[in-house]
N, C-alpha and C positions, 0 to 999 in steps of 0.2 A: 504494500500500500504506500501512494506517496506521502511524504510529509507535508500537511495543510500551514503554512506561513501567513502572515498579513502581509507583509514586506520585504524588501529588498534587503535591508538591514539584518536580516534573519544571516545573510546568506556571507557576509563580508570579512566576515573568520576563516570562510572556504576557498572563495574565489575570485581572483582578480581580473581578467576577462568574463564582460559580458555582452555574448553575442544576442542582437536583441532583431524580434522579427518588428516590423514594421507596418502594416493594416492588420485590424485588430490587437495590438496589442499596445501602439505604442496612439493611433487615431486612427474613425473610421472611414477615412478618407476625406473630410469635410474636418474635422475640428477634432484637435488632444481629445485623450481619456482625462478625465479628471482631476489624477494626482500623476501622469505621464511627466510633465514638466520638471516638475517636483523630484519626480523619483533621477530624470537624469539630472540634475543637479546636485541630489545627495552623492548620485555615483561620483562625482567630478571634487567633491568636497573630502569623501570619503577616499580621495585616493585610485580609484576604480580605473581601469579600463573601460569604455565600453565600445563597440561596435554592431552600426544595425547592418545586418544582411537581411536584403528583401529580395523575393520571387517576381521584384518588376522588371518586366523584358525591358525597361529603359534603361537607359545609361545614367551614371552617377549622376554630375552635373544637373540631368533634369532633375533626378531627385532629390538632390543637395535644394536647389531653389525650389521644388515643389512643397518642402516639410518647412523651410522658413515661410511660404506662403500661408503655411496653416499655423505657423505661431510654436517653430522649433525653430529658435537660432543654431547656426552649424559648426559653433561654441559648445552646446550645451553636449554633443557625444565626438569621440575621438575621430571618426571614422565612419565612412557608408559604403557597402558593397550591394550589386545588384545583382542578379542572374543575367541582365541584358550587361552588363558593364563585364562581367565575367565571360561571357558567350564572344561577345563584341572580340575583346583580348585572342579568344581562341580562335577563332574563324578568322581575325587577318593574319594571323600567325601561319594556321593553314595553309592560307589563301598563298599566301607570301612564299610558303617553302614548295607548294606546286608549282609555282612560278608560270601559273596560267597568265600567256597575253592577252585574251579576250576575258570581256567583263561576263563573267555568271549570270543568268537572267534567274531572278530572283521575285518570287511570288510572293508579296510580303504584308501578314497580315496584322494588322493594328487596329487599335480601338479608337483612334485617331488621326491627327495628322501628322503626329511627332516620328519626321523620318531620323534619327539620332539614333537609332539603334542599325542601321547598317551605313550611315555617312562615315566613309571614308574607307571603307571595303571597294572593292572591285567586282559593284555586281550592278547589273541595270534592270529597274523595278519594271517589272511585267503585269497584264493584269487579267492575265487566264491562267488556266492549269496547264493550259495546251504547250503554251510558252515558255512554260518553267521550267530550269535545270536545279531548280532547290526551291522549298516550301520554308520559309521563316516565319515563327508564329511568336510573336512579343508578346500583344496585350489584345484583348475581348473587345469585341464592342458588340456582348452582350445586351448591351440597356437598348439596343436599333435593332438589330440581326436574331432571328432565330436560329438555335441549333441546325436544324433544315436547310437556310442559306448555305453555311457553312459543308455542310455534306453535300448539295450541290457543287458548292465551290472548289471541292478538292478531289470529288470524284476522278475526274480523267486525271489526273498527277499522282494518285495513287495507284490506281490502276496501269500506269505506266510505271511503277516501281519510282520517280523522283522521291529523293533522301529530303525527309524534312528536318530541324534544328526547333525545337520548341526551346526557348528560354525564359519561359515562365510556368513552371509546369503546375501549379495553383487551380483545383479544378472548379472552386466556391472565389471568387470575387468581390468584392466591395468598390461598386461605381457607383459615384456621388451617394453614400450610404445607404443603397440600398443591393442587398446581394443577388447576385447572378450568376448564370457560365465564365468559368475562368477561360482562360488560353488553354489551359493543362486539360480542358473537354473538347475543347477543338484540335486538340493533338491527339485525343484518346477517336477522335471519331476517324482521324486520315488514319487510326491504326486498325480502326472497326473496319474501313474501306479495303486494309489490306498493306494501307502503305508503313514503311519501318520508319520511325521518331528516333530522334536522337535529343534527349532531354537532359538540359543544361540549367540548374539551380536546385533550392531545398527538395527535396535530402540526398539531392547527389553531391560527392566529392569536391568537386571542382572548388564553390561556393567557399566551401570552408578553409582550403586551403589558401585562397586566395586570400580570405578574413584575415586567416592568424598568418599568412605571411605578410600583411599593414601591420598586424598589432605586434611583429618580432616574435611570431612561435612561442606562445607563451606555454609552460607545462603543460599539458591534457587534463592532469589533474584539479590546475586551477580555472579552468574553462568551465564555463554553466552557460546553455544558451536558452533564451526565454521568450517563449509561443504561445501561438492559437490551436495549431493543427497537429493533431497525431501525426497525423499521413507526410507533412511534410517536415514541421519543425521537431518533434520529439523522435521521431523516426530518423530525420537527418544528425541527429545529435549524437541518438544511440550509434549508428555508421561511424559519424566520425572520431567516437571515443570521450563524449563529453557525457555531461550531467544535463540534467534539462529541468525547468520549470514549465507547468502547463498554465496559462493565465486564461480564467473564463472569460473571457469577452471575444470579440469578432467573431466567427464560425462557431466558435464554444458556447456561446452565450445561450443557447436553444438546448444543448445536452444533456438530454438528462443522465443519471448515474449509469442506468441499467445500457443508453444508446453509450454514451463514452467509452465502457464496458468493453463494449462490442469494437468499436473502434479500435482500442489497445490491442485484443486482442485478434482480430485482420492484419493490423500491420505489426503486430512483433513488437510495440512499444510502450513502455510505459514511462513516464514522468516520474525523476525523482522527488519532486517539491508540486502542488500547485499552490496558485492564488486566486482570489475573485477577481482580480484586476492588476495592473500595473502602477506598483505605489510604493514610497522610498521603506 
């Protein structure tokens, strides 16, 4: 059973990295949790580490000015890592040691119009499946699209075998606070279709090493990272060898004991600590 904490303070005898997820835990896309503010500021006083790693297929920068738009200055935590800003990293590296002259024709989906997640790759944006030599899937735009669009949309690119790259694999979402299909359901459909993903963020690899090579490798030991999602945060935690805090709020906030339960035990994870929220 985990251990039920009120705060963050419970935890600062154990660990001085703290990897923190970011919708749901820390705002729900629209405005802080409550005592969110709060609680990174005790970290920053108390000596703390901290670092958010989020599942947004964007790149840092946009989310560096997207969490000071909601009222976190980029003071108050050490460091932000994204699954798009991770992905980005790997795929021009890729790109680079192929040493392909022609640019990729890239079918690239977003929940908006923020092209930052493949600017300055060598791929030119297509806008069939027909066309595509790769499927890149950032972020949802759920709140417009229904699942169905989407499965139209990728049919033919699956069915031709094109390699997609999801770097957001998040299957539950928060747009403008209300939830919906993540990205990580529109990658799970091009797999329904047939086609093979290549999934870049929580709780794969990549994500973490990349965290704790900003924070200087901090012991395993002293690492705790602090979520919403089995599936991705406590799940990616248990993989990479840390401790995990489960915070009810975002996707959690609806689970009851008995669904949580069930959750843990589907993906093989359990939370060594939860909270009701994120507070110093």
């Amino acid at each position: 059973m985990p251990q039920e904490i009120s705060g963050l303070r419970e935890l600062y005898d154990q660990y001085d990295l703290f990897l923190l997820d970011q919708f749901g835990v820390l705002h729900d896309s629209r405005h802080p949790y409550p005592h969110a503010v709060a609680a990174l500021k005790d970290l920053r006083s108390a000596g703390k580490r901290s670092v958010i790693i989020s599942n947004s297929g964007k790149r840092r920068v946009y989310n560096n000015t997207r969490m000071e738009g909601i009222g976190f200055e980029n003071a108050l935590y050490d460091d932000l890592v994204t699954s798009g800003e991770v992905a980005w990293n790997i795929l021009r590296r890729e790109m680079s040691a192929a040493g392909t002259g022609s640019a990729i024709k890239c079918l690239f989906i977003t929940g908006d119009d923020d092209r930052s997640p493949v600017d300055g790759l060598n791929v030119q944006l297509v806008d069939t499946a027909a066309e595509a030599d790769v499927v890149l899937i950032s972020s949802t735009g759920g709140d417009r699209f229904p699942q169905e669009h989407y499965r139209h949309l990728l049919r033919d690119a699956a069915s031709k075998g094109v390699p997609c790259v999801c770097t957001n694999p998040d299957k539950i979402a928060l747009v403008r606070g209300t939830r919906t299909f993540g990205a990580g359901r529109i990658a799970e459909i091009y797999e329904e279709l047939g086609g093979e993903v290549r999934w870049l963020g929580k709780p794969f690899p990549e994500i973490y090493q990349f965290a704790c090579a900003l924070a200087g490798n901090v012991d395993p030991a002293r690492v705790v990272c602090v979520g919403d999602s089995v599936e991705h945060d406590i799940a990616g935690a248990r993989d990479a060898g840390f401790d995990s805090v489960l915070v009810r709020d975002g996707i959690a906030t609806d689970l009851g004991a008995a669904e949580l339960a069930a959750l843990e035990r589907q993906h093989n994870a359990f939370a060594n600590f939860t909270m009701d929220t994120f507070a110093p």
